[in-house]
ROSE-4610 file (N, C-alpha, C; in Angstrom, 1 decimal, always signed):
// ROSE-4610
residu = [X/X/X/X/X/X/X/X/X/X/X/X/X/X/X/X/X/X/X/X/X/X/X/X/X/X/X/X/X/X/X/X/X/X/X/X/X/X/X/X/X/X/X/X/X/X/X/X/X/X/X/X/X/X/X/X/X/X/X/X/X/X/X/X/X/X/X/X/X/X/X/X/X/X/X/X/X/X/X/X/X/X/X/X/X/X/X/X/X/X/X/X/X/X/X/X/X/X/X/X/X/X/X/X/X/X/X/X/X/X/X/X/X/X/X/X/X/X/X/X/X/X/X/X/X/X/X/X/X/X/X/X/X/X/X/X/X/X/X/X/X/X/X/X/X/X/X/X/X/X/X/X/X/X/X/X/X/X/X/X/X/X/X/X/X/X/X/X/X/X/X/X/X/X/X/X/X/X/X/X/X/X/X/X/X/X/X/X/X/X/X/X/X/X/X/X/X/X/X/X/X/X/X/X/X/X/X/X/X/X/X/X/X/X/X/X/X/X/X/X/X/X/X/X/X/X/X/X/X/X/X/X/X/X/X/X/X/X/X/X/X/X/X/X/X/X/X/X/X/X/X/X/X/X/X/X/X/X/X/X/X/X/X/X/X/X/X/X/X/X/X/X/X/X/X/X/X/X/X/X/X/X/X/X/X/X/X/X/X/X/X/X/X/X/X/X/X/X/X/X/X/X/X/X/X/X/X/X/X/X/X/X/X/X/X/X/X/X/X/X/X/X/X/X/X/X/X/X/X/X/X/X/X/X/X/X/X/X/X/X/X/X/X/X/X/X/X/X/X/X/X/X/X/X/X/X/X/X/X/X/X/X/X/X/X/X/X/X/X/X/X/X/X/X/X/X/X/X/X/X/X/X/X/X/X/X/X/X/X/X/X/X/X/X/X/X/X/X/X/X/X/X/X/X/X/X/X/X/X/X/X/X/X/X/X/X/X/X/X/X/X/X/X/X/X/X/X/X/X/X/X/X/X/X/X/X/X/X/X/X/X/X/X/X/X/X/X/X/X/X/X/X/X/X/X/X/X/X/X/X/X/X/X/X/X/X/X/X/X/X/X/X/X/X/X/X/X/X/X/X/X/X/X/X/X/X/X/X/X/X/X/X/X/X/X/X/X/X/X/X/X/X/X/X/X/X/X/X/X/X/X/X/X/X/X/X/X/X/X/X/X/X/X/X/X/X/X/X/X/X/X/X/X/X/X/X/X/X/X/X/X/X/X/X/X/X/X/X/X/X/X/X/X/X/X/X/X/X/X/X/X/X/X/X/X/X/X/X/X/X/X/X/X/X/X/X/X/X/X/X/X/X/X/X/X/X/X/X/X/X/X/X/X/X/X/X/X/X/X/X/X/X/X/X/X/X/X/X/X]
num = [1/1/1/2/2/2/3/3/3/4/4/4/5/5/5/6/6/6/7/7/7/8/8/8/9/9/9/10/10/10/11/11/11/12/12/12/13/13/13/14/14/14/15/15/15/16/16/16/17/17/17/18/18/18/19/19/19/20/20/20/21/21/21/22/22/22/23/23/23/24/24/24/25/25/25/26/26/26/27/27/27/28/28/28/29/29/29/30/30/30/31/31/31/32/32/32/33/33/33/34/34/34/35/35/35/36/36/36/37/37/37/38/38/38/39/39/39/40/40/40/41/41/41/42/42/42/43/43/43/44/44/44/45/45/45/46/46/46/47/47/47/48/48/48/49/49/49/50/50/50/51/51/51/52/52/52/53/53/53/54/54/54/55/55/55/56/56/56/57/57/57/58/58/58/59/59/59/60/60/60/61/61/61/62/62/62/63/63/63/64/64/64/65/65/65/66/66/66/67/67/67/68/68/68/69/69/69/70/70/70/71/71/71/72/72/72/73/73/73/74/74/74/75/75/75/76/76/76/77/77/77/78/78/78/79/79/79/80/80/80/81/81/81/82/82/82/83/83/83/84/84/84/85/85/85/86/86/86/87/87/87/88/88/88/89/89/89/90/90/90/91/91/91/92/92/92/93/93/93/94/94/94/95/95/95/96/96/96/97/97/97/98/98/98/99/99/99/100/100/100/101/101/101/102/102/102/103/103/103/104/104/104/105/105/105/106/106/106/107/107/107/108/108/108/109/109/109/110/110/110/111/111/111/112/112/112/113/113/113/114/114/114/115/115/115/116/116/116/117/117/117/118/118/118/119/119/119/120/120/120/121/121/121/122/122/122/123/123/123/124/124/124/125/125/125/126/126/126/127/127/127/128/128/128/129/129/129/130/130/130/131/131/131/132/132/132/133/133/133/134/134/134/135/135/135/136/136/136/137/137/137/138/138/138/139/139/139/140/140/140/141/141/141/142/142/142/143/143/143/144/144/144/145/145/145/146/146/146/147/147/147/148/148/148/149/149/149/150/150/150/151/151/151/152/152/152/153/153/153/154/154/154/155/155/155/156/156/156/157/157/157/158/158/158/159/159/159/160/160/160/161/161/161/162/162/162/163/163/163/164/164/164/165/165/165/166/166/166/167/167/167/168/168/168/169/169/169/170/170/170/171/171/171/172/172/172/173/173/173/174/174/174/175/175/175/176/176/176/177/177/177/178/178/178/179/179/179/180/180/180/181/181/181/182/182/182/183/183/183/184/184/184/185/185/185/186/186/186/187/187/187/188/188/188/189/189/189/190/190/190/191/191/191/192/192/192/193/193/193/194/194/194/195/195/195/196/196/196/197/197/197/198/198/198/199/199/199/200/200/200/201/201/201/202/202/202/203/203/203]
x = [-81.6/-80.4/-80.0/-81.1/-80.6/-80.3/-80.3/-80.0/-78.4/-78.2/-77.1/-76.2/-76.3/-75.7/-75.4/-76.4/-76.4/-75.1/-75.7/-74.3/-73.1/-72.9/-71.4/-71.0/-71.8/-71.3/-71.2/-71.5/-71.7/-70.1/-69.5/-68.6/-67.5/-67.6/-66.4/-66.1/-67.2/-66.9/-66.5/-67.1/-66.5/-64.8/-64.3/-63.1/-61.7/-62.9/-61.8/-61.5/-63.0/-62.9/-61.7/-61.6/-60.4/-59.0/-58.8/-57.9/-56.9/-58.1/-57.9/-57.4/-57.7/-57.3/-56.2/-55.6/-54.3/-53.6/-53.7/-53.1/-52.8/-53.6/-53.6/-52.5/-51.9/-51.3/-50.2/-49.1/-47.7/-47.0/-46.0/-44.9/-43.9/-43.5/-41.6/-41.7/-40.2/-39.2/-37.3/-36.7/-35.3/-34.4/-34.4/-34.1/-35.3/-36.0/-37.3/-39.0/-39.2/-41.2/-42.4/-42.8/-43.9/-45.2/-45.5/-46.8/-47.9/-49.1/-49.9/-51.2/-51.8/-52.8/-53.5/-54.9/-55.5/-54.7/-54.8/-54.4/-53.0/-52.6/-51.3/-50.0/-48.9/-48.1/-46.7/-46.4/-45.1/-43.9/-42.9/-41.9/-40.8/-40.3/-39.2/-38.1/-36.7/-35.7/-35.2/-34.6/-34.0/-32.7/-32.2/-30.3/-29.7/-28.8/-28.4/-26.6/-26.5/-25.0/-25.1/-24.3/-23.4/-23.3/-24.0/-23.2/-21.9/-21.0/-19.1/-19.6/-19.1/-18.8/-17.3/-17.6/-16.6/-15.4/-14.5/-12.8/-12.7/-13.4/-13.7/-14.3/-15.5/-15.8/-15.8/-15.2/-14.5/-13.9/-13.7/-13.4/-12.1/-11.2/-9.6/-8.9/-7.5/-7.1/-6.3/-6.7/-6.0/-4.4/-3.5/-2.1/-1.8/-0.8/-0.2/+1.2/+1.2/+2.1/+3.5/+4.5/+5.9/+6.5/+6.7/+7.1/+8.8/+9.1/+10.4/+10.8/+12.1/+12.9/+13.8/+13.2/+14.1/+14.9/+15.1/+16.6/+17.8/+18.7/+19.7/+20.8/+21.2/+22.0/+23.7/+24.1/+25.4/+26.6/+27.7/+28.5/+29.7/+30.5/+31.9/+33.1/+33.9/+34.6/+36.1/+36.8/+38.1/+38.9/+38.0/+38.6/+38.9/+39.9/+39.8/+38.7/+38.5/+37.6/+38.3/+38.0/+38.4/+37.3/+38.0/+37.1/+37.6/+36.8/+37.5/+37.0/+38.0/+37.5/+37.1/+36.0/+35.1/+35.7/+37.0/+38.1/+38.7/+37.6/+38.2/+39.8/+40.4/+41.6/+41.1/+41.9/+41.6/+42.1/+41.0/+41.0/+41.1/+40.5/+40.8/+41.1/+41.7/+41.6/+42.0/+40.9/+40.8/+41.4/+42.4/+43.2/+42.5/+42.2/+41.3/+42.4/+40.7/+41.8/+42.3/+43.9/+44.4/+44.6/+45.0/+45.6/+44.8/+43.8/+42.7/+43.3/+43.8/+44.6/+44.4/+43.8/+44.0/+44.3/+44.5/+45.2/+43.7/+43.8/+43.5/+44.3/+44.4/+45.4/+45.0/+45.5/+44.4/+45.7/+45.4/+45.7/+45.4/+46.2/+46.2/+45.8/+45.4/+45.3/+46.5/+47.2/+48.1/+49.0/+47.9/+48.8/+49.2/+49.5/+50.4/+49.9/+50.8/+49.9/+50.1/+49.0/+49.0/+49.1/+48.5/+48.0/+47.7/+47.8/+47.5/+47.3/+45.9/+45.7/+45.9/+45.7/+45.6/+44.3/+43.5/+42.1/+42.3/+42.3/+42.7/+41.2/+41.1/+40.4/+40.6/+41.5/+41.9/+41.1/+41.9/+41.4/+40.6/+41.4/+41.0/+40.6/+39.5/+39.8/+39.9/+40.1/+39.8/+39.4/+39.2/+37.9/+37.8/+37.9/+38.1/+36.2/+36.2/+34.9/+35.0/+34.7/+35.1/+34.0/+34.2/+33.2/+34.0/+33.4/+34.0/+33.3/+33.8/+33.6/+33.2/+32.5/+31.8/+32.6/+34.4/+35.1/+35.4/+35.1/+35.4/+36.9/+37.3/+38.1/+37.4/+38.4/+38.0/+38.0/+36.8/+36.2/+37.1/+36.4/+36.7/+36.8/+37.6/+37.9/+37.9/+36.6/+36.3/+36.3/+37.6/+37.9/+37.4/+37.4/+37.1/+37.7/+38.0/+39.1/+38.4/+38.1/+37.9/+38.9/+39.8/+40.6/+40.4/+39.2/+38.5/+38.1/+38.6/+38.2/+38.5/+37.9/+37.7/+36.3/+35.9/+35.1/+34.6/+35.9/+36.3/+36.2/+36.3/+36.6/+37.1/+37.8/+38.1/+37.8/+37.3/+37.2/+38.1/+38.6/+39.2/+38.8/+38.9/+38.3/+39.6/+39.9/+40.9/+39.9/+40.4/+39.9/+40.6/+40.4/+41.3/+40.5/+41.3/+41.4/+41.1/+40.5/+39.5/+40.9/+41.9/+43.0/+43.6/+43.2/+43.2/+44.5/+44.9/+45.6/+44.9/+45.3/+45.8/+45.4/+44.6/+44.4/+44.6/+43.4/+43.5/+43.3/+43.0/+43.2/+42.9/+41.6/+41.2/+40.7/+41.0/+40.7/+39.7/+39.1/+38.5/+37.8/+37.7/+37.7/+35.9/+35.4/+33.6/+33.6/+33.0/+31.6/+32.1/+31.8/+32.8/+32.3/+33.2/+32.9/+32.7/+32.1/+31.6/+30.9/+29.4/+28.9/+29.9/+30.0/+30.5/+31.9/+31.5/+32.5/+33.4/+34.5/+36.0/+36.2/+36.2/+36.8/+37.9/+37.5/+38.9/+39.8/+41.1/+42.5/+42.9/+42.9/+42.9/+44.5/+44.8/+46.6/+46.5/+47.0/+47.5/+48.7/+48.6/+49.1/+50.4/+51.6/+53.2/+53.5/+53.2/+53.3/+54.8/+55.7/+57.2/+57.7/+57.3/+57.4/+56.8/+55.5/+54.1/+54.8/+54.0/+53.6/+52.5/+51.9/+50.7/+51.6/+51.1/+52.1/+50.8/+50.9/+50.1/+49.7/+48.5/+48.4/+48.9/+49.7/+50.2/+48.9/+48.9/+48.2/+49.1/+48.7/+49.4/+49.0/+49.7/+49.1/+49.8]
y = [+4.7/+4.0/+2.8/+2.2/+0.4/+1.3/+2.2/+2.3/+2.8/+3.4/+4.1/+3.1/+1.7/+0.7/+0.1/+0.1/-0.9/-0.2/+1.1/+2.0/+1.8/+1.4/+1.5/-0.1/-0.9/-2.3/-2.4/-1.5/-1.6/-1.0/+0.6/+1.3/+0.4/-0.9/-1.4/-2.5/-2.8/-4.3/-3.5/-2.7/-1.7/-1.5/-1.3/-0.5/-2.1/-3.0/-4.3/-4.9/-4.8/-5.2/-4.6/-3.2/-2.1/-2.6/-2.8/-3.4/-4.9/-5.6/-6.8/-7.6/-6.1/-5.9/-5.6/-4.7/-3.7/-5.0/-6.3/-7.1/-8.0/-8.1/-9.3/-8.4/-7.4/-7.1/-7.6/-7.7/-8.2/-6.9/-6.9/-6.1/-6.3/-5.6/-6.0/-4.9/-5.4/-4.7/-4.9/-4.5/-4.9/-6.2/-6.6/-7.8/-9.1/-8.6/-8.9/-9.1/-10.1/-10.3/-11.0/-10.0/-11.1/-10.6/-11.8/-12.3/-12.4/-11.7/-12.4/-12.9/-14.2/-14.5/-14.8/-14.0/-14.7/-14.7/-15.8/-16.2/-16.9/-16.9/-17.4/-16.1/-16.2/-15.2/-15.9/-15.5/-16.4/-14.9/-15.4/-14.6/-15.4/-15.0/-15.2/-14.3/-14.8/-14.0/-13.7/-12.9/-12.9/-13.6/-14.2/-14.7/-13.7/-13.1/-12.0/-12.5/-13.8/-14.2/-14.8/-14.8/-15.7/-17.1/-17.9/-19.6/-19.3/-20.7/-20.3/-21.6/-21.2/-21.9/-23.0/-24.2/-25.3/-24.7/-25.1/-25.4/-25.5/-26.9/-27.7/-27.3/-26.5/-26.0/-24.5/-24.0/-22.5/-23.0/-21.9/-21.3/-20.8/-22.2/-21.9/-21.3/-20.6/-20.2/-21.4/-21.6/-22.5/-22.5/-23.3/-22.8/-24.1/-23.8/-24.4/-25.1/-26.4/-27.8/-27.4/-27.1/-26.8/-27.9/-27.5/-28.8/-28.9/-30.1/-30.7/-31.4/-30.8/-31.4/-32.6/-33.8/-34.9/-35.4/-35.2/-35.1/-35.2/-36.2/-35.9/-34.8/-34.3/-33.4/-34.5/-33.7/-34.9/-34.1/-35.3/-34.7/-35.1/-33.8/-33.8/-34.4/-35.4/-35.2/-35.9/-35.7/-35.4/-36.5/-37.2/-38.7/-39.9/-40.6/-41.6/-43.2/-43.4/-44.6/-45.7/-46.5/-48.3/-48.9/-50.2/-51.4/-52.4/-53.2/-54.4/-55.8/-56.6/-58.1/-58.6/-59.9/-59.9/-59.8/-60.4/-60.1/-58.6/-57.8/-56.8/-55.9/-56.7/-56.0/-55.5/-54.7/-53.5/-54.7/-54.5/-55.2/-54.0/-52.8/-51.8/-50.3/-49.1/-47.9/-47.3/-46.3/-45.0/-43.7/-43.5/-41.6/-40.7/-39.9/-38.7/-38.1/-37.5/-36.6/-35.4/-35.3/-34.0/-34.0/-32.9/-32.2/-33.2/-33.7/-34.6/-36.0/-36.7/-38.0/-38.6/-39.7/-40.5/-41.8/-42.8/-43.9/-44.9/-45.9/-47.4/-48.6/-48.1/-49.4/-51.0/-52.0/-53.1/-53.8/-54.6/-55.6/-56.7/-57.6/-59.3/-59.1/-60.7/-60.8/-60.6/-60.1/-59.9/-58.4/-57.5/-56.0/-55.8/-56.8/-56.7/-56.1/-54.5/-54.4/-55.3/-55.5/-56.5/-56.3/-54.7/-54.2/-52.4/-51.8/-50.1/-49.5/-49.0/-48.3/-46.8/-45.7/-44.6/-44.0/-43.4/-42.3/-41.2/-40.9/-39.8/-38.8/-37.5/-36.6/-35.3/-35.2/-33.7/-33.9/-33.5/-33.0/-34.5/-35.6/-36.7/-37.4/-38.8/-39.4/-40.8/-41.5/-42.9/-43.4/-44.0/-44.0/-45.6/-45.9/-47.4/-47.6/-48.8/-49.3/-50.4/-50.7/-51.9/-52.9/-54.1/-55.0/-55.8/-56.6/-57.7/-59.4/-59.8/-61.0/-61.1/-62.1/-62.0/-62.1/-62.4/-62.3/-60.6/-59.9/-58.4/-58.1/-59.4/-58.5/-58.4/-57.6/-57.2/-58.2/-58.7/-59.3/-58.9/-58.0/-57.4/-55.4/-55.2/-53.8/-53.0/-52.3/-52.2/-50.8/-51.0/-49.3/-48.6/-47.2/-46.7/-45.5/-45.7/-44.6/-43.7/-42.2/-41.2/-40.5/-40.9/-40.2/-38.6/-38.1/-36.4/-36.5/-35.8/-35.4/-36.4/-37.8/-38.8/-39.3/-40.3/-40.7/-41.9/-42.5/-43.6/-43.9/-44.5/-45.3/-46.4/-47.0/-47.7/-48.5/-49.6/-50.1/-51.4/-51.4/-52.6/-53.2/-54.5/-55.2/-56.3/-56.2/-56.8/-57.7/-59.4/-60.0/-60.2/-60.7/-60.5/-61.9/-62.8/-63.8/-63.2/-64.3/-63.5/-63.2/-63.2/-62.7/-61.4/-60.6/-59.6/-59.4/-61.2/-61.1/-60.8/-59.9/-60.0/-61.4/-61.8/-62.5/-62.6/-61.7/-61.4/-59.9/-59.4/-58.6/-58.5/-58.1/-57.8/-56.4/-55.8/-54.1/-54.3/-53.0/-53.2/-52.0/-51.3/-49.9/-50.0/-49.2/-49.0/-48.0/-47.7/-48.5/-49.5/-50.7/-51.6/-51.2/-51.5/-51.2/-51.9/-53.0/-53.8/-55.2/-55.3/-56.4/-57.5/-57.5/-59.6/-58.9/-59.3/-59.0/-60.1/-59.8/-60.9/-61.4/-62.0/-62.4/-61.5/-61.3/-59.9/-60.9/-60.0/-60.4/-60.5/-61.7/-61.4/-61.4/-61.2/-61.3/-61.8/-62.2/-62.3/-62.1/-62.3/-61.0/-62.3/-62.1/-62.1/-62.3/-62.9/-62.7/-62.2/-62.8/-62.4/-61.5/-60.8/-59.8/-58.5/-59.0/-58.1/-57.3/-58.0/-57.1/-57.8/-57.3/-58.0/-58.9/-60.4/-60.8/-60.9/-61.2/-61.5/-63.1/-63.6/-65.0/-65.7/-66.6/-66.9/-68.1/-68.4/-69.2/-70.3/-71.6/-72.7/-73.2/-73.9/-74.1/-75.7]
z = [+203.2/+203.9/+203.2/+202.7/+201.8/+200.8/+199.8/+198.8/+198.8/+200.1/+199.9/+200.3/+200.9/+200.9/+199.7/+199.2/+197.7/+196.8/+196.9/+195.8/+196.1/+197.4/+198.4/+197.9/+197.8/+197.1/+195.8/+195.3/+193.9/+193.1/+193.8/+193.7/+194.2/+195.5/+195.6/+194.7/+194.3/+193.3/+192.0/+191.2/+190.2/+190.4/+191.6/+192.0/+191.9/+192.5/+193.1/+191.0/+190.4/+188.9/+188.4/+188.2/+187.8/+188.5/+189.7/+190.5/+189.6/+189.3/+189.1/+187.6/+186.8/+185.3/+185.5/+186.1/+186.0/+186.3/+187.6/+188.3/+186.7/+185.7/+185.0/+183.7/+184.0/+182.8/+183.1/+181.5/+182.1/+182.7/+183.7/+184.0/+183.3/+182.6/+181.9/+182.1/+183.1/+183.4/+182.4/+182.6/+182.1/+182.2/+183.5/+184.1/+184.3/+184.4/+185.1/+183.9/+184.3/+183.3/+184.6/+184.9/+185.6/+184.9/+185.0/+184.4/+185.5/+185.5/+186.6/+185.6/+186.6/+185.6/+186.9/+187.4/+188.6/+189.8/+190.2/+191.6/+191.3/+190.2/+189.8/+189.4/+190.2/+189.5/+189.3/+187.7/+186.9/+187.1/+187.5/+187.1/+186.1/+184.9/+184.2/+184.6/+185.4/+184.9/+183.8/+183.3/+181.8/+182.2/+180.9/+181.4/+180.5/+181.4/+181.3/+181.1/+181.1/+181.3/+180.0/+179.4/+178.3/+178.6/+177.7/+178.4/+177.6/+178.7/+177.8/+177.0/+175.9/+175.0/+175.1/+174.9/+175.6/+174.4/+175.0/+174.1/+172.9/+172.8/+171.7/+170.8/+170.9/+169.5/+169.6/+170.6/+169.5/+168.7/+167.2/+166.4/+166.4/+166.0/+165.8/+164.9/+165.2/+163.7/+163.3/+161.5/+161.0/+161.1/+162.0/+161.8/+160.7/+159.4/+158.7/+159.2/+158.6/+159.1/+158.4/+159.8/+158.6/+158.0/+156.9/+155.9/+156.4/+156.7/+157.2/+156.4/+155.6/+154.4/+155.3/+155.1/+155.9/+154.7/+153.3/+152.9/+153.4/+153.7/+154.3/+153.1/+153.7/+153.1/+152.5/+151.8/+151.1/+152.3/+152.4/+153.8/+152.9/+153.2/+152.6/+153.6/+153.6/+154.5/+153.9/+154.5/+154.2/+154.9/+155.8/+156.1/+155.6/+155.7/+155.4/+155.6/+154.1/+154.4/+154.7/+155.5/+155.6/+155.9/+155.2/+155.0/+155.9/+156.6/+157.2/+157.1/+157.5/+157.4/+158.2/+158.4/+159.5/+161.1/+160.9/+162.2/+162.2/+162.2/+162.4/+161.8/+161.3/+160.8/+158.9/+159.1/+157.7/+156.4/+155.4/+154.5/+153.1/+153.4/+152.1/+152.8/+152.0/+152.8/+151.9/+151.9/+150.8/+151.5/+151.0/+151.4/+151.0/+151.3/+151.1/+150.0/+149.0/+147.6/+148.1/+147.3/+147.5/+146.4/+145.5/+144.3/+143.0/+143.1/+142.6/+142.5/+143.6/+143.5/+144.5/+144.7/+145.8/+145.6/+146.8/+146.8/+147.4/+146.6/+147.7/+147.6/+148.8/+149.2/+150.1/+149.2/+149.9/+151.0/+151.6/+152.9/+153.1/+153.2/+153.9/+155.1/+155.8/+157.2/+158.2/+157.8/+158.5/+158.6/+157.7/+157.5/+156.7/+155.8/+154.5/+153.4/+152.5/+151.9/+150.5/+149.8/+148.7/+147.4/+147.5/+145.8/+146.2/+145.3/+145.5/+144.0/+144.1/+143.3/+143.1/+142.1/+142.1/+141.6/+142.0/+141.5/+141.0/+139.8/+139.5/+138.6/+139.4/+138.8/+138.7/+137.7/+136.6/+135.1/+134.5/+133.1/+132.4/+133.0/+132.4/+134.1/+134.0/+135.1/+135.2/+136.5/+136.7/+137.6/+138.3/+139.3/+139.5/+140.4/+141.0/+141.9/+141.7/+142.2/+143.0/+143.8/+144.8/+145.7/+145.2/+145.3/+146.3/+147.4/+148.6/+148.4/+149.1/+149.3/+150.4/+151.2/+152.7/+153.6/+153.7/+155.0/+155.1/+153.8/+154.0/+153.1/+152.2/+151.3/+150.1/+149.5/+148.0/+147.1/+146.7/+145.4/+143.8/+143.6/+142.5/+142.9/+141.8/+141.7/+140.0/+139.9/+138.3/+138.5/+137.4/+137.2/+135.9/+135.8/+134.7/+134.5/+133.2/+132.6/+131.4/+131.9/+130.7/+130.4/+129.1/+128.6/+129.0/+128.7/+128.6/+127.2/+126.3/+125.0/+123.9/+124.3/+123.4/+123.8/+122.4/+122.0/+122.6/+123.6/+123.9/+125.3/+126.0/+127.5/+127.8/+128.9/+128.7/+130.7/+130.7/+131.6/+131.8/+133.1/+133.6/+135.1/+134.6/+136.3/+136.6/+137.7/+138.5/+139.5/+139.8/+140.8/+141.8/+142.8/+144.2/+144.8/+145.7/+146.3/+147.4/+148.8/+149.7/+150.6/+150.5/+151.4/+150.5/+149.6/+149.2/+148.2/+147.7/+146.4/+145.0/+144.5/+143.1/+142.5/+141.4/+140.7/+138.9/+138.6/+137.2/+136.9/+135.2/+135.4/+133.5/+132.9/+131.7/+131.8/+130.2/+129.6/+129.2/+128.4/+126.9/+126.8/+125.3/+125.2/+125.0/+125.0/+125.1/+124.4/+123.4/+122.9/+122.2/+121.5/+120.9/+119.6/+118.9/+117.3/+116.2/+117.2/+116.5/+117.2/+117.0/+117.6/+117.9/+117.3/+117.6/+119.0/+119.9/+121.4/+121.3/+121.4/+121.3/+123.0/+123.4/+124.8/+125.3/+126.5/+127.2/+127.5/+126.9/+126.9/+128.7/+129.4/+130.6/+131.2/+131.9/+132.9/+133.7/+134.2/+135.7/+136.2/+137.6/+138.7/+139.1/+139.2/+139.3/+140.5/+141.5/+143.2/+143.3/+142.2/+142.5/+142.1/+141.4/+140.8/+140.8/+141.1/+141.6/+140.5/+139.0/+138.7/+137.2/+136.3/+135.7/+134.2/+133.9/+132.9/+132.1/+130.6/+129.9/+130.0/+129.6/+129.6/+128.9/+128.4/+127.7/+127.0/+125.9/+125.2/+124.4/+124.6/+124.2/+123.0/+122.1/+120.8/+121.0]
């Protein structure tokens, strides 16, 4: 009877041993790891979710910078230019070219016109340039003349009084042909006559 006790303690502690190994193996499962160790049991979930990745450092497409031609483009226009004097009233006015010819026409303080040029661009041209004085009339007016199919040019400058008279008025042909430069044969301007006299020189 004690022996057949002894055997019966012997077979359960044998059984609880076997019991107790299987307990200490890991389980993995798919979602799931438990670990038993003893009297301690660890479960790990798996993460099964994606962390999001912030804004900031995904992985952008490079978009290219459009290049913006800020050139202003050239503007044709067909209006007339004017110039004025610091009181507001018109001191120069350019007519828009027709048939390759235009006019500038200058003005006093009072409307009056004073002087008028012509611009001409055909086969040959001439071409007026216009410089002011600080109440806003014309200073000076330096013209230039290309015959066309010469060798030659010829430039002239007219001065003007700050009320937009007529003053003087010297040529002279370019390239010169020869160093030593002679003094420009200068005119002046005829108020009675309006029209250009030579200077006279006194001996």
């Amino acid at each position: 009877m004690r022996a057949l006790a002894i055997l019966t303690v012997v077979l359960f502690l044998i059984t609880a041993c076997k019991h107790k190994v299987k307990e200490e193996n890991a389980v993995v499962t798919k979602d799931t790891v438990v670990i038993v160790q003893r009297d301690t049991v660890v479960i790990i979930e798996k993460d099964t979710q994606q962390k999001a990745v912030p804004a900031s450092k995904q992985t952008q497409p490079i978009q290219q910078k459009e290049v913006v031609d800020k050139t202003i483009p050239a503007k044709v226009s067909n209006d007339t230019i004017y110039h004025y004097y610091v009181n507001k009233k018109v001191s120069a006015k350019i007519t828009p070219w027709a048939d390759g010819e235009r006019w500038v026409l200058l003005y006093d303080l009072y409307g009056e016109e004073t002087y008028r040029h012509k611009d001409i661009r055909k086969s040959y041209s001439v071409i007026a340039r216009l410089s002011f004085h600080p109440n806003g009339a014309v200073s000076k007016m330096l013209i230039s003349e290309n015959p066309g199919a010469s060798q030659y040019w010829y430039e002239t400058t007219i001065t003007f009084s700050t009320t937009n008279d007529p003053e003087q008025k010297a040529s002279e042909r370019k390239p010169y042909e020869d160093l030593r430069v002679e003094p420009k044969p200068w005119e002046y301007w005829d108020k009675k006559t309006k029209q250009w006299r030579k200077q006279e020189v006194q001996e």
